[in-house]
N, C-alpha and C positions, 0 to 999 in steps of 0.2 A: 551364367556366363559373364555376370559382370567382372569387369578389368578385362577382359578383353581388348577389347575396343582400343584402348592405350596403343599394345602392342601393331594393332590393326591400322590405328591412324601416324605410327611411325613408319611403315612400311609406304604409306599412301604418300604421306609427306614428303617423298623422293621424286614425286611428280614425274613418272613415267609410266610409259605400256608393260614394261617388264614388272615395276613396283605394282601394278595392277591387279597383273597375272598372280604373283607373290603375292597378295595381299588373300586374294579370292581361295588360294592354293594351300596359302596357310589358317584360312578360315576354316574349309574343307578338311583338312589333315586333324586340326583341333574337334570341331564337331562332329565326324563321321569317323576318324578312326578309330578309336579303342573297341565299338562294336563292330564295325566292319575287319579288321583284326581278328577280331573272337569268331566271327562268322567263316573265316578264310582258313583261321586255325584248325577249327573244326571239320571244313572240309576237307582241308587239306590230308587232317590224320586217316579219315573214312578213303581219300582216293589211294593212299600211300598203303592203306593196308588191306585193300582188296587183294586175293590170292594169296595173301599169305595168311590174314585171320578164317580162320574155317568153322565153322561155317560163318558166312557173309549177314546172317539172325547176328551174330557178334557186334557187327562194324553199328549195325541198326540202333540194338541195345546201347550202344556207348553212344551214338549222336544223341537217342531220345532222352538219357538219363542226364544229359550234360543241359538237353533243354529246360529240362523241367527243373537241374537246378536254378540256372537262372532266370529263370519264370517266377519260381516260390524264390529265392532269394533278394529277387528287387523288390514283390509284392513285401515280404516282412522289413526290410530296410526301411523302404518308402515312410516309413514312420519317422525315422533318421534324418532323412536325407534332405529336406529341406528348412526342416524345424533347426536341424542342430545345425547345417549353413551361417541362417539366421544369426542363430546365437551367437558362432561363433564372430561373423560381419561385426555383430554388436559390438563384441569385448574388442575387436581390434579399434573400432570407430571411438570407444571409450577407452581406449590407453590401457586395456587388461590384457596385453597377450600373453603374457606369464598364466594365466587360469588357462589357456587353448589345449597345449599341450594335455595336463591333466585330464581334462574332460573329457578329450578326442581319449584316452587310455581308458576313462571310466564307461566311455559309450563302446568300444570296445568287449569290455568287460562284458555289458551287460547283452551285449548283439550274443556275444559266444556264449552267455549262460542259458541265454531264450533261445534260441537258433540252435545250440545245442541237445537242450532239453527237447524241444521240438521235432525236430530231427532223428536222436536216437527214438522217441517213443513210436513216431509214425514207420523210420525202416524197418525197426526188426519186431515189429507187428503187422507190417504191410509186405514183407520181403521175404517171410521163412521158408520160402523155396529155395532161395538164393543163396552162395555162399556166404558165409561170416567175412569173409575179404571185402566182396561184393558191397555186402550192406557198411561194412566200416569207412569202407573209400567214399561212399555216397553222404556217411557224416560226416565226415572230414571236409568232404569238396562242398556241401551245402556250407559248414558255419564258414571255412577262409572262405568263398565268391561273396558272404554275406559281409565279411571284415574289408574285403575288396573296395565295395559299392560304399562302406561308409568311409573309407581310405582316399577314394578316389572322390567322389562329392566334398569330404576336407582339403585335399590338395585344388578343388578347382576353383575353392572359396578363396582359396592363398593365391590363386594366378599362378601354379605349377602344372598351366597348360600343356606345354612341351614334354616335361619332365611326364607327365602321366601317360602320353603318346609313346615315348619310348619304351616306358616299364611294361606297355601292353604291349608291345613288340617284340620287347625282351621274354617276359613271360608267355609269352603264346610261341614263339620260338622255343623254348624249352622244352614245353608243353608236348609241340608237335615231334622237336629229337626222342623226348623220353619213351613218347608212345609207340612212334615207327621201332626202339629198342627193347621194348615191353610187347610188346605186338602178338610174339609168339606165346603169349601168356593167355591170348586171348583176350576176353571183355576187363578182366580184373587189370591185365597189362595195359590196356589200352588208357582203362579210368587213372588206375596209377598214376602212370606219364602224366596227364592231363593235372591231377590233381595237386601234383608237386611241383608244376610248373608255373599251377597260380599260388602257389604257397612262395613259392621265388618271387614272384611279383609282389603280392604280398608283405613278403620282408623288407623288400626294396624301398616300399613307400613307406615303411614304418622309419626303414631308418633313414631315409632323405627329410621324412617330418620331425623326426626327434630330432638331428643334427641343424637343422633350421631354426627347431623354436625349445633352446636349451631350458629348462623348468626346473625350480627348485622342487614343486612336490611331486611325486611318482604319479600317483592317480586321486583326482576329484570327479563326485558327482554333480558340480552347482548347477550344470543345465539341467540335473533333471529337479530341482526344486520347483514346486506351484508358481507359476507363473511367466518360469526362466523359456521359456518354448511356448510356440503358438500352436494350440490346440489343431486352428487349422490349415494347417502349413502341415501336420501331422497328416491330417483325414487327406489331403489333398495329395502329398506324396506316397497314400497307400491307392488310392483311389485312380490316380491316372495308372501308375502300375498296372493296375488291374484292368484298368477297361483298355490300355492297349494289347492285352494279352488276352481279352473276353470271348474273341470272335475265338481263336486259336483254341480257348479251354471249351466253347461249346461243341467244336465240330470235333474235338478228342472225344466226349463225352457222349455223343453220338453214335449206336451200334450204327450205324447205316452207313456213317463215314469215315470210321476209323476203325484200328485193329487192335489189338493187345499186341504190346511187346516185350515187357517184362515187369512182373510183375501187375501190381494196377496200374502201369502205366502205358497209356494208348499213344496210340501216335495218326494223324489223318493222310495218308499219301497222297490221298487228289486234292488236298487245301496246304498243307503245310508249305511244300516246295514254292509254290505260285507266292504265296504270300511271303518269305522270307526272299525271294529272289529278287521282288517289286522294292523291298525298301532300300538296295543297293543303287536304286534311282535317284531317293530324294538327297545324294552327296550334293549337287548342284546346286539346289534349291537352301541345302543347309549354310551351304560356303555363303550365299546372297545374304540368308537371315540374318548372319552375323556380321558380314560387314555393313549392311547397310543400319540397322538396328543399334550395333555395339558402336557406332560412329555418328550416324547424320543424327539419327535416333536421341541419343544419348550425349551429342551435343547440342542441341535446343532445348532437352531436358534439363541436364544442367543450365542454361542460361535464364530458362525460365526462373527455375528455383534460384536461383542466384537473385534475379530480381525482383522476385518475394522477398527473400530475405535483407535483401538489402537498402529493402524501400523504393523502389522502383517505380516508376510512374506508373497507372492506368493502363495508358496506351502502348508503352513497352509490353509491360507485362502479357496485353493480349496479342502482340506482335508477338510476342515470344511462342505462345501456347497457339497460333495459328502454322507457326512455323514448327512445330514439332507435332501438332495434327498433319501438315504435310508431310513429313516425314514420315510417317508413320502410316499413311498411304501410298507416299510411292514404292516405300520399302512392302508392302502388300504385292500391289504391281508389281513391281520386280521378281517379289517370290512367284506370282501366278505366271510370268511370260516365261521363266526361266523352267518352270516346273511343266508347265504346258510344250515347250520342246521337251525337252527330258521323255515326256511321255510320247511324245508324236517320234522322237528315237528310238524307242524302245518298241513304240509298233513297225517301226520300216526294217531294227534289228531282232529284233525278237526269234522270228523263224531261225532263221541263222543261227545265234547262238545256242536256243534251244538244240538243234540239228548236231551241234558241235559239240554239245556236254550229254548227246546222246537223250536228252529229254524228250517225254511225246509233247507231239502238236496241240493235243487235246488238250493241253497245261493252258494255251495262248489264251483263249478269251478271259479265265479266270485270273490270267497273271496282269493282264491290261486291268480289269477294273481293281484289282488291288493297287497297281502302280498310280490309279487316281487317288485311290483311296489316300494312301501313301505320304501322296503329293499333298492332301489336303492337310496332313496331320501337318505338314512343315508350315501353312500357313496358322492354324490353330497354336504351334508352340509359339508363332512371333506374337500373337493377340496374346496368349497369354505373359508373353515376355513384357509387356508391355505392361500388362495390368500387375505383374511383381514389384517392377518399378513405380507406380503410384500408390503402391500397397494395398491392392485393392484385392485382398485375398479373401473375401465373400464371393466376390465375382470368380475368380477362378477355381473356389470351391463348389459353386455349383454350376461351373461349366466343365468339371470333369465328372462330378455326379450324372451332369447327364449326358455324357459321354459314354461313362457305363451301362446303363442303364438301355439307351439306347443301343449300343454294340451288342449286347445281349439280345435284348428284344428282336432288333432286326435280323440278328445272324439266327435266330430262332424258325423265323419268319419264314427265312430263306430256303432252310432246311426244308421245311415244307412244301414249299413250292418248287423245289427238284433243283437237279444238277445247275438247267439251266441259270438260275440264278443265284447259287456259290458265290460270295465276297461280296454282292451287292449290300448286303446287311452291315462290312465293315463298310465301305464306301459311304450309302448313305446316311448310316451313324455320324460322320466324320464331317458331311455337309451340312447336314441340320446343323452340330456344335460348331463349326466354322460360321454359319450364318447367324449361330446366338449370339455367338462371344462377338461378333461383330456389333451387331447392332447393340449391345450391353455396352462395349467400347465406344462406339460413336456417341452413348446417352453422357458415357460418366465425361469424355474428352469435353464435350457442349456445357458440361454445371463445373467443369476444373477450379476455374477462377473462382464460385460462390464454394464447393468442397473444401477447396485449401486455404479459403480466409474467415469462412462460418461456422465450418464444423471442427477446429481443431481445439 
């Protein structure tokens, strides 16, 4: 999310309660929409097409198969997605933006050849129950979500925050006309709509990025040359991937708590709902990260490095680097009090809405410890956000390692020990990495000043 902050401390710079609101409203809209979007989208089509898709196994099969795209489409990206950022930061910070374009066609290229490939071998070796429409709409919708995610992590490299908020609103509106008009087609009508909708979104970004960064050559590979990408920026954008979505793949996996829906693909009814409902909570908590982090953050950051570079005294310099360790725990603070109402809301509304979207009560204990859980992961992304900025991508590589790791192990754990304790396995996966990445942060913030003049 860097360049953000820009746009965030112009808004603030109006010096008012309204510019405030604005500021926090449009932190929130930038960080939580495109998947909160995708998640409304989707309900929306299952609410709009009950009693008309028949049988209601239909409406099921089109939520779970859209999951599991975007489950396996971010895990294979994840390889993309923060290596080729990177890269591309590089070239613009070194005067190459004529190579962007190219590249972002050749990473392209290669998403849709693998993702591809991928894809056709596993559906229609995994699907031959299902029709040939069925299985083609599922390669179709797996490689665009996968050109999507690397569409959209390039536009956010450029700062076409906005622009990509729209595109997903545009395309998930489409999505939802096409399929309430496909509807009577059943499962294949429903994927359709859906799938053409992000295929419009899709183009949309392609050609707001072409028209942006005009290229004399069509397509290059020089990111992927030995050395052009960091190995672990790679393992670390497949890896969080995955251990966010670990608990979710265990309890599918699970005869005890999940079911077959089509295909080999399970779906959990007593964990799914709870947990997809809870991260509708941390919008709050996300709007805070970002303004507090992409400003106060990221302006003491800059002034330190400014006064390394510039020859700075001593005593500046550690002025500087005490003032941006402030920062970087208030903005902590901030995440936890705001995330801590967030969830003390959610238990006083909870009943209520469950009640109102017709959900059982039985959902309630399990959706409260995910919404901690939830809550924890917003303070985890700002530690990590921070350790991107000092470039400390060891430290954030093995604090999504054991993220996985643990997500797995404890949602395992849980399993075992019964109903009663469902989600505590993602929860406490997410305190222990909260409590590492913490204490890894406070070691590296303590030796900044000998790091950044010893070891470079």
């Amino acid at each position: 999310m860097a360049g953000i902050g820009f746009e965030i401390r112009k808004i603030l710079n109006r010096d008012s309660y309204f510019a405030l609101v604005r500021a926090y409203a449009y932190a929130g809209l930038i960080s939580s929409g495109p998947w909160v979007l995708s998640i409304l989208g989707l309900v929306a089509i299952g609410l709009l097409s009950v009693n008309v898709v028949v049988p209601t196994l239909l409406i099921s099969q089109f939520q779970v198969s859209v999951t599991y795209l975007t489950m396996a489409s971010l895990i294979l990206t994840g390889v993309m997605q923060l290596s080729f950022t990177r890269w591309v930061s590089d070239q613009l910070y070194s005067k190459r933006a004529d190579d962007i374009v190219p590249n972002f066609a050749g990473v392209l290229l290669v998403t849709n050849v693998v993702a591809g490939t991928l894809a056709m071998v596993l559906v229609f070796v995994s699907f031959q129950n299902e029709s040939v429409i069925y299985r083609a709409l599922l390669v179709a919708g797996f490689v665009t979500m996968c050109d999507i995610w690397i569409a959209t992590i390039f536009m956010s490299g450029l700062k076409f925050y906005k622009t990509i908020v729209v595109l997903f609103g545009g395309g998930y509106a489409i999505s939802v006309l096409l399929a309430l008009v496909l509807r009577h087609e059943g499962l294949e009508g429903l994927l359709a709509g859906y799938v053409v909708g992000q295929f419009m979104m899709l183009m949309g970004m392609v050609f707001i990025i072409l028209r942006s960064f005009p290229a004399e050559r069509l397509i290059a590979f020089d990111c992927f040359k030995p050395g052009a990408m960091f190995v672990s920026l790679m393992a670390v954008g497949v890896l969080f991937n995955f251990a966010i979505w670990a608990d979710k793949i265990v309890f599918w996996i699970a005869e005890e708590t999940s079911n077959p829906v089509i295909g080999p693909l399970r779906a959990s009814v007593i964990y799914d709902m709870p947990v997809f409902l809870a991260y509708l909570g941390i919008i709050p908590g996300m709007a805070v990260f970002l303004v507090r982090f992409e400003t106060d953050f990221v302006d003491w950051y800059d002034r330190f490095y400014n006064a390394v570079r510039e020859g700075g005294s001593l005593e500046e310099i550690a002025r500087m680097r005490d003032a941006m360790v402030s920062a970087v725990r208030q903005g902590l603070f901030d995440i936890i009090k705001i995330q801590t109402l967030s969830v003390l809301l959610l238990v006083v509304f909870a009943p209520t809405i469950f009640n109102k979207l017709s959900i059982s009560p039985l959902y309630l204990p399990l959706f409260y410890v995910d919404a901690v859980g939830a809550s924890l992961q917003v303070a985890l992304l700002a530690v990590m956000n921070v350790f991107f900025y000092l470039d400390k991508r060891r430290e954030v590589l093995a604090t999504v390692m054991l993220l996985s790791a643990l997500n797995i192990a404890l949602s395992v754990l849980s399993l075992r020990l019964g109903v009663a304790y469902y989600g505590y396995g993602f929860a406490l996966a997410m305190l222990i990495t909260v409590v590492f990445a913490l204490r890894m942060l406070e070691y590296k913030l303590g030796r900044l000043e000998y790091e950044t003049f010893m070891l470079q």
